[in-house]
GUDRENVO-919524 format. One line per 3 residues: number of its first residue (from 1); their letters; for each residue x, y, z of C-alpha. Coordinates in nm, 2 decimals. Layout:
NUM	A	X/Y/Z ~ ... $
# end
This chain:
1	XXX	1.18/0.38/-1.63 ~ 1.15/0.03/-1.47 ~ 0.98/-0.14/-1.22 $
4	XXX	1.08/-0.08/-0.89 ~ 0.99/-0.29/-0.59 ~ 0.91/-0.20/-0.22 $
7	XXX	0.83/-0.46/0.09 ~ 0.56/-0.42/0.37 ~ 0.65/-0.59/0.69 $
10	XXX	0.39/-0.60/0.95 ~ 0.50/-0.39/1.28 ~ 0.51/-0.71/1.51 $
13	XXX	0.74/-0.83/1.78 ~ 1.02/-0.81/1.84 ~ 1.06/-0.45/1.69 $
16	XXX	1.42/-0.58/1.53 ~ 1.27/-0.83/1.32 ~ 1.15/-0.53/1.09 $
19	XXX	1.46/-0.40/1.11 ~ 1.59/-0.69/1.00 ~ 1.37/-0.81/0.70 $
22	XXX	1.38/-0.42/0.59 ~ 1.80/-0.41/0.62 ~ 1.79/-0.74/0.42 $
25	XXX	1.54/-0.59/0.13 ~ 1.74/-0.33/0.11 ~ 2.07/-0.54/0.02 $
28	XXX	1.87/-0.71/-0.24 ~ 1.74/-0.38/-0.42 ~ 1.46/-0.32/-0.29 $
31	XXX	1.39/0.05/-0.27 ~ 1.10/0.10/-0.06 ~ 1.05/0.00/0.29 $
34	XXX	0.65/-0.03/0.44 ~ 0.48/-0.09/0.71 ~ 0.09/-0.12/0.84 $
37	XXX	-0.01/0.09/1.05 ~ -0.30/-0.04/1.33 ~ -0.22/-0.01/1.66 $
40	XXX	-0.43/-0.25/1.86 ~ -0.35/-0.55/1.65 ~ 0.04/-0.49/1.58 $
43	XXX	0.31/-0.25/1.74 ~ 0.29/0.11/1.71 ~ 0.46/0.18/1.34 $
46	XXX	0.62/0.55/1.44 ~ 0.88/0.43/1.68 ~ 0.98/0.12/1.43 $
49	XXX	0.99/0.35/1.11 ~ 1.20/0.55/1.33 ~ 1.44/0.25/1.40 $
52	XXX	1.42/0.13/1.04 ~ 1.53/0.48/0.92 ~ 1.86/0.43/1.13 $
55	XXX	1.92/0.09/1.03 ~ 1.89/0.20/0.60 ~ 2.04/0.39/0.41 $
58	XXX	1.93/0.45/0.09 ~ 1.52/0.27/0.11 ~ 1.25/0.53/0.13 $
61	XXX	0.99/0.46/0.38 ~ 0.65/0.47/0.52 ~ 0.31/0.33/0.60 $
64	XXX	0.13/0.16/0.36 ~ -0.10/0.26/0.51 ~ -0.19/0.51/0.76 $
67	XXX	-0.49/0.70/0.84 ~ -0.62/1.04/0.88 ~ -0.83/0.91/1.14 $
70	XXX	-0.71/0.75/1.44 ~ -0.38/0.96/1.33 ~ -0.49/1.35/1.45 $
73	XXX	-0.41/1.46/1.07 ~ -0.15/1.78/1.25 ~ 0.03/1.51/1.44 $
76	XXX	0.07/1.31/1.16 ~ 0.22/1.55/0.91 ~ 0.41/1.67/1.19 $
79	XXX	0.55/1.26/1.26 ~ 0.64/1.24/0.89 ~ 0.79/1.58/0.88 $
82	XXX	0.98/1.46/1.15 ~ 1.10/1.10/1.00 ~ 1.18/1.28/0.70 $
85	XXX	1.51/1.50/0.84 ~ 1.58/1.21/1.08 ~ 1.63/0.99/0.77 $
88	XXX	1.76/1.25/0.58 ~ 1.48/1.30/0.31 ~ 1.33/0.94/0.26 $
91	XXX	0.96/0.95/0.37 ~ 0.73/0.83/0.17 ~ 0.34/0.83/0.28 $
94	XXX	0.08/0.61/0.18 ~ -0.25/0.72/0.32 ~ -0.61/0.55/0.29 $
97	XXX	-0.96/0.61/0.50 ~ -0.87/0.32/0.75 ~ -0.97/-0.01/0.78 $
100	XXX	-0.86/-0.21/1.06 ~ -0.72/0.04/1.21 ~ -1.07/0.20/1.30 $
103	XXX	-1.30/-0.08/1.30 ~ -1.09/-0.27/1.56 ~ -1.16/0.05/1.81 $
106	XXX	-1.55/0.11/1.74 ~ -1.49/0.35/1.43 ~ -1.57/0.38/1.07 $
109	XXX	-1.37/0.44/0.78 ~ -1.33/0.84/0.74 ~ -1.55/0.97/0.48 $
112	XXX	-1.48/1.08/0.17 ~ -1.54/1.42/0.17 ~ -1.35/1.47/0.48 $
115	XXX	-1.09/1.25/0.40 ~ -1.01/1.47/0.07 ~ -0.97/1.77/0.35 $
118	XXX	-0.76/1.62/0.60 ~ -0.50/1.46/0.28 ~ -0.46/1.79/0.14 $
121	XXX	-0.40/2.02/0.42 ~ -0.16/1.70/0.52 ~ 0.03/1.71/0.24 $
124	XXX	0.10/2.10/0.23 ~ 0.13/2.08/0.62 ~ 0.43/1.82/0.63 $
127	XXX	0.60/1.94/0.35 ~ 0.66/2.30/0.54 ~ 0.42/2.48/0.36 $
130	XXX	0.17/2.74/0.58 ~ -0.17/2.57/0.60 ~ -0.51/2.70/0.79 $
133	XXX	-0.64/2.44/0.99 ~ -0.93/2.47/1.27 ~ -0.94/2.86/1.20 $
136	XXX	-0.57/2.86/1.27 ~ -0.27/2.96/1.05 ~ -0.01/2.65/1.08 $
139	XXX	0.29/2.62/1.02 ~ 0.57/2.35/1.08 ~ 0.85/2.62/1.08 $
142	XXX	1.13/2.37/1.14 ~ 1.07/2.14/0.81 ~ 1.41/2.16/0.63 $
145	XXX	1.35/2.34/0.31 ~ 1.65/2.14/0.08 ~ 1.51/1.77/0.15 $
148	XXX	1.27/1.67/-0.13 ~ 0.89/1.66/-0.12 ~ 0.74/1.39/0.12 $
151	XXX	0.52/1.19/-0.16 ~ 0.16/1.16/-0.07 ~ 0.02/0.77/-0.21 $
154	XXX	-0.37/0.74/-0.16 ~ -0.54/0.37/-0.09 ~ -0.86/0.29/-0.29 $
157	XXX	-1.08/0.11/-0.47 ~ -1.39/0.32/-0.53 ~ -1.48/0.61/-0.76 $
160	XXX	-1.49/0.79/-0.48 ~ -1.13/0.74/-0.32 ~ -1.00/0.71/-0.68 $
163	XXX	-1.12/1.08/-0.73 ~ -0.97/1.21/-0.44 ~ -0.62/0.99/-0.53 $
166	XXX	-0.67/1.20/-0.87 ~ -0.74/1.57/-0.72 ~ -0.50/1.53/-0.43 $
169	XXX	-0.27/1.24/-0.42 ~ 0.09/1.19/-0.63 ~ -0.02/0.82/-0.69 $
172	XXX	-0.27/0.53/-0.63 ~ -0.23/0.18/-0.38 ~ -0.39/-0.07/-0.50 $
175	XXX	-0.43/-0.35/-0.30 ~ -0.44/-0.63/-0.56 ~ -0.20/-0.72/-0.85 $
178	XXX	-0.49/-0.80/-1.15 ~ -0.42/-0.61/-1.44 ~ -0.73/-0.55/-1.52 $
181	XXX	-0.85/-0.46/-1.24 ~ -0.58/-0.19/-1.20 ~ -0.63/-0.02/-1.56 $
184	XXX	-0.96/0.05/-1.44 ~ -0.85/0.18/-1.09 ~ -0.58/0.43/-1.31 $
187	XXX	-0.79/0.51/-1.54 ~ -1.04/0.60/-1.29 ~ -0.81/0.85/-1.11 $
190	XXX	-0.64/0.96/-1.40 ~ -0.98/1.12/-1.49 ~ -1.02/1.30/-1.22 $
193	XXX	-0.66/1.47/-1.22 ~ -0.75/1.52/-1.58 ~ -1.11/1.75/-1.44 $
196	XXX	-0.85/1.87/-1.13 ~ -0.67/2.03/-1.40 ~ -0.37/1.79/-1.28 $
199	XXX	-0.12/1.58/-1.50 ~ -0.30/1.24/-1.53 ~ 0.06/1.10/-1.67 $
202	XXX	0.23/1.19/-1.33 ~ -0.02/1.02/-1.14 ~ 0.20/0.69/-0.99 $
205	XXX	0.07/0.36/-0.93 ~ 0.19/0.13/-0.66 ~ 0.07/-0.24/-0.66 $
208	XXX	0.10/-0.41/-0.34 ~ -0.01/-0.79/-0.30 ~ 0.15/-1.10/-0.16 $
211	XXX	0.44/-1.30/-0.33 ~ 0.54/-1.65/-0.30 ~ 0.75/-1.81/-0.48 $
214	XXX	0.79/-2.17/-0.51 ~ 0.69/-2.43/-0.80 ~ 0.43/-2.58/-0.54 $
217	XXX	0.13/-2.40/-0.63 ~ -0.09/-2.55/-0.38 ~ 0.18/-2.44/-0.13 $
220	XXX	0.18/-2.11/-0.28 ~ -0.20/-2.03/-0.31 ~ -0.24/-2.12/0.04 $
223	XXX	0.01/-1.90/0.18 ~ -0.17/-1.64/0.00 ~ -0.54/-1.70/0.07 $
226	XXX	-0.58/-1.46/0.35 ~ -0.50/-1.17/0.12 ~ -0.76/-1.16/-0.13 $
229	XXX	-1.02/-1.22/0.22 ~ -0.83/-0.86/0.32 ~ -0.95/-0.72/0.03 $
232	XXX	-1.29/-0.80/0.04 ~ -1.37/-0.60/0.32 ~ -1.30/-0.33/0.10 $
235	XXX	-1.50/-0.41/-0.15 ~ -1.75/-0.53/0.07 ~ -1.79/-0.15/0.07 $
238	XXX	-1.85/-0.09/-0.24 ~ -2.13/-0.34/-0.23 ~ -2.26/-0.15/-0.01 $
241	XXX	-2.29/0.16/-0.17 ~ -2.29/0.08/-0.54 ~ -2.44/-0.26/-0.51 $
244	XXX	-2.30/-0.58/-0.78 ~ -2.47/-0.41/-1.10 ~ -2.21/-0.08/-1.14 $
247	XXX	-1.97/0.01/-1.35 ~ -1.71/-0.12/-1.11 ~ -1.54/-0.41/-1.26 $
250	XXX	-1.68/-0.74/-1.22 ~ -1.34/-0.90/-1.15 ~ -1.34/-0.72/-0.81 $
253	XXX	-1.72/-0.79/-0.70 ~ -1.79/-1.11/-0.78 ~ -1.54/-1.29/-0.56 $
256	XXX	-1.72/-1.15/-0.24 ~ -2.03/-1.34/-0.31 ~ -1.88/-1.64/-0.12 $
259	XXX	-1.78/-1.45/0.16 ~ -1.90/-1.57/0.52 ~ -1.76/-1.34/0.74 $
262	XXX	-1.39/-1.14/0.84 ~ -1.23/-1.22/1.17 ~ -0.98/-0.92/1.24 $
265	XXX	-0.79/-1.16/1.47 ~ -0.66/-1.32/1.17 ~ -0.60/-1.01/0.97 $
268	XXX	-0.32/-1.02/0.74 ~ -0.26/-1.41/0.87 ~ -0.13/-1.72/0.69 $
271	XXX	-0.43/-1.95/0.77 ~ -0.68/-1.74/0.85 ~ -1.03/-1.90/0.87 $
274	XXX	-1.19/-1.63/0.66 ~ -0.98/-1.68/0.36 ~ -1.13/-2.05/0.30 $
277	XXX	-1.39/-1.92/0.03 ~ -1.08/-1.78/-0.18 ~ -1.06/-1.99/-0.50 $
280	XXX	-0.72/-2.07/-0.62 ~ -0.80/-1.86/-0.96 ~ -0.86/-1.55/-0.71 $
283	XXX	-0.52/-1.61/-0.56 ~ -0.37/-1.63/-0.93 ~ -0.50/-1.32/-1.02 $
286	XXX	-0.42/-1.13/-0.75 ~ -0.15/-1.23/-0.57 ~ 0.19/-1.27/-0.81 $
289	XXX	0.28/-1.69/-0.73 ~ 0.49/-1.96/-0.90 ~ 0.85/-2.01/-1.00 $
292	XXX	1.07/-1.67/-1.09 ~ 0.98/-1.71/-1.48 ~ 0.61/-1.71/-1.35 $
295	XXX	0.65/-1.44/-1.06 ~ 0.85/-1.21/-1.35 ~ 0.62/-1.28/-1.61 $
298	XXX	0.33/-1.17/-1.43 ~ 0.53/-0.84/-1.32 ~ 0.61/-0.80/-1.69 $
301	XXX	0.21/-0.77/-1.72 ~ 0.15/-0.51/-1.46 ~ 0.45/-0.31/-1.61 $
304	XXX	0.23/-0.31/-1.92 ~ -0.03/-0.14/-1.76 ~ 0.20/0.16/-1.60 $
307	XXX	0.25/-0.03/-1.28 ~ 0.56/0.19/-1.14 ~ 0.62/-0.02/-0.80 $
310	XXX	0.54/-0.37/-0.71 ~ 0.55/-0.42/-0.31 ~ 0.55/-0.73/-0.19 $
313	XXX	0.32/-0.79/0.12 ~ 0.58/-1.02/0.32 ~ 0.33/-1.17/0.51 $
316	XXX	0.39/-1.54/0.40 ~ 0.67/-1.81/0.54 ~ 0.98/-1.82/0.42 $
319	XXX	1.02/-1.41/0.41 ~ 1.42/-1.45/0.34 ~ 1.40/-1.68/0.08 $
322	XXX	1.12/-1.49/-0.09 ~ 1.32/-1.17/-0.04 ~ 1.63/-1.36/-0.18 $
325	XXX	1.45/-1.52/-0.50 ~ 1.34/-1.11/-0.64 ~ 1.71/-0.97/-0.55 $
328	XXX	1.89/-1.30/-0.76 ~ 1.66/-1.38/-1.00 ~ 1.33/-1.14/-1.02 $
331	XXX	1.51/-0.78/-1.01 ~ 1.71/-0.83/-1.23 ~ 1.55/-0.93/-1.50 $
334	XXX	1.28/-0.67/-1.51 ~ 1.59/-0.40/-1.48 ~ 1.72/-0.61/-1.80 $
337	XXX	1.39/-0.56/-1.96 ~ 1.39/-0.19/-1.93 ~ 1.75/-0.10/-2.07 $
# end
């Protein structure tokens, strides 16, 4: 099976500029359609995933990613059960423990343990299946039985989240595109689906990072600087609870040594002051930059490693052109590949 490719456009103004980039995406192959969800720093997603889903026709969509959080985990089974018949059985949710979504309001990210409970009564409860929930029997009675399963992704980078992705989730995000960073995330869930008694084989993996192309690579990294500055706050985390000696990859901790500080003003941001301490080898490894040969050879890499979708955070200038340059040149060749 080859690569496929999805594209996460941020929720701001106007609300038909999604629409627009998503339409466009779509034309150019792109199968899957994303968007962030965190509501005091962008638009509320529901009501443009609602507007995207009338403007496509074929692209599956979703957050990438919500939260079981500031998201009342009912109401947001209930919102994808509801996207899913009004775009006629193309829902796709990716799901993580919330990052600026709850930090810019006061809160933490939900914990592990309860994050685990609130994904899988989710998953049952939007997909019309009879759930107990706050010592009540549940039941979303009006979920159309024929349209296929709503797909549950789960964000992480820890053991932790990777276990739950394992037990729980139909696939991993993973917020970076180094590949071997993400054979260590895989193989991390793919252990615990094996204890779960789950098929670790069936367990996808979505790798989402920026993508500029261009045969300026000063241009490119700094489009992209920002990105691996996102990530840190995640693993930022980890350092936290695991500290710099664990078995967690060195390739993910080390970078955050230079870290200063994370201004969520500037989340997600072209320029963002927080992204200065990226190196330009960070940005290599986990963004995918350069010409098309470069961009597709460095897809051909993750492939390697059972990456099964490659979506494009479209959060750099010239979002047409970079959308253009995968459709004509990028697409294409990786389907070639795989025949």
């Amino acid at each position: 099976m080859s690569l496929s490719f999805g594209v996460t456009v941020l929720p701001d103004p106007p609300p038909s500029r999604l629409v627009e980039l998503l339409q466009l995406a779509e034309s150019h192959g792109f199968e899957y359609g994303w968007t962030y969800d965190s509501h005091l720093l962008w638009q509320e997603s529901f009501p443009l995933l609602t507007l995207a889903a009338q403007a496509t026709s074929t692209m599956k969509l979703g957050h990438c990613v919500t939260n079981p959080g500031t998201r009342e985990p009912t109401v947001l089974a209930s919102g994808y059960a509801t996207l899913h018949d009004i775009s006629e059985g193309r829902m796709v949710m990716g799901i993580g423990r919330g990052d600026s979504a709850r930090r810019t309001i006061g809160q933490q990210p939900v914990k592990v343990a309860e994050f685990e409970r609130r994904l899988a009564m989710i998953k049952d409860f939007m997909n019309g299946r009879p759930v107990t929930w706050n010592d009540k029997d549940l039941e979303l009675k009006w979920v159309r039985p024929e349209l296929p399963e709503i797909p549950m992704w789960v964000a992480g980078y820890g053991p932790k989240a990777l276990a739950v992705a394992g037990r729980v989730g139909d696939g991993v995000i993973i917020q970076l595109a180094d590949p071997v960073i993400v054979k260590w995330i895989m193989d991390t869930a793919r252990e615990s689906a094996v204890e779960a008694g789950r098929d670790p084989d069936a367990l996808q993996c979505i790798v989402c990072a920026p993508s500029h192309i261009s045969d300026d690579m000063v241009e490119a990294r700094d489009q992209v600087r920002w990105f691996p500055a996102m990530v840190s706050n995640h693993v930022m985390d980890l350092i936290e609870r695991y500290g710099f000696e664990s078995n967690i990859p060195k390739e993910l901790t080390e970078f955050v040594r230079a870290r200063k500080f994370y201004d969520y003003e500037e989340h997600s941001r072209v320029g963002a002051k927080h992204g200065e301490f990226v190196t330009d080898e960070i940005c290599d490894r986990f963004c995918v930059l350069g010409t098309p040969e470069q961009a597709a050879a460095k897809l051909k890499e993750l492939e390697a490693v059972g990456v099964d979708q490659f979506n494009i955070y479209l959060m750099t200038e010239g979002q047409e052109d970079t959308l253009g340059a995968y459709g004509r040149d990028i697409i294409p060749e990786l389907a070639e590949v795989a025949k």
